[in-house]
N, C-alpha and C positions, 0 to 999 in steps of 0.2 A: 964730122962725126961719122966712124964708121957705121954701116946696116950690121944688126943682129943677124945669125940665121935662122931662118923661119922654116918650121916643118909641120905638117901636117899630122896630127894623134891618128893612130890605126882605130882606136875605140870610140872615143868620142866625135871624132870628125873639124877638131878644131882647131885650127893656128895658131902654133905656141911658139914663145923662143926660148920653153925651160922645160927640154926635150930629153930623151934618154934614147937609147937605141934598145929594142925588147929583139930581135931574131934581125936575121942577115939569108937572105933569099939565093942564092948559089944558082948559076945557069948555065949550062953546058958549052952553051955558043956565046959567049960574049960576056962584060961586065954582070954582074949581079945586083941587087941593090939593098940597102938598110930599111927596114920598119921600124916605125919611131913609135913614141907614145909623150905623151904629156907626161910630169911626176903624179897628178894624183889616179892617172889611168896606167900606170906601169905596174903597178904589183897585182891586177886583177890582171893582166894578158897572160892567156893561156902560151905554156912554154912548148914553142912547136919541136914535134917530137925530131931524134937525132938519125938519121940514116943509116946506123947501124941497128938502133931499137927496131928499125922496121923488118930487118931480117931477123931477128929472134924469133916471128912467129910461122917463119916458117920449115918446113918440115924437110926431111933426108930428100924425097921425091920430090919436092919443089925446086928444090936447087942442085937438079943434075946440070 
C-alpha cells in the first residue's frame, strides 16, 4: 500500500493528507516552495498580495 502525502496546514499547524496549496513562495536564488493549508483552514488564508500590487503604491519619485 502506497504512503499518502503528508503536509503540514500553514494555520492550524496540523498534519493533514487532504491538503490544498493556498500561495507559492518565489526565491531569487534557488527552488521556491508551496504553502499548504488543510480544506477547512483554506478559505480563511489571507491571499498573499501579487508583486505587481505592491508597486501600485508607489509614486513617480519612488521609482526613478
Amino acid at each position: 500500500m502506497a504512503r499518502r502525502p503528508t503536509r503540514m496546514c500553514v494555520e492550524c499547524e496540523e498534519l493533514t493528507t487532504d491538503f490544498v496549496v493556498v500561495s507559492e513562495v518565489h526565491a531569487g536564488s534557488g527552488p521556491g516552495f508551496n504553502v499548504y493549508a488543510c480544506r477547512g483552514c483554506a478559505p480563511g488564508v489571507p491571499r498573499p498580495p501579487d508583486v505587481l500590487e505592491l508597486f501600485d503604491g508607489m509614486g513617480a519619485a519612488d521609482s526613478r
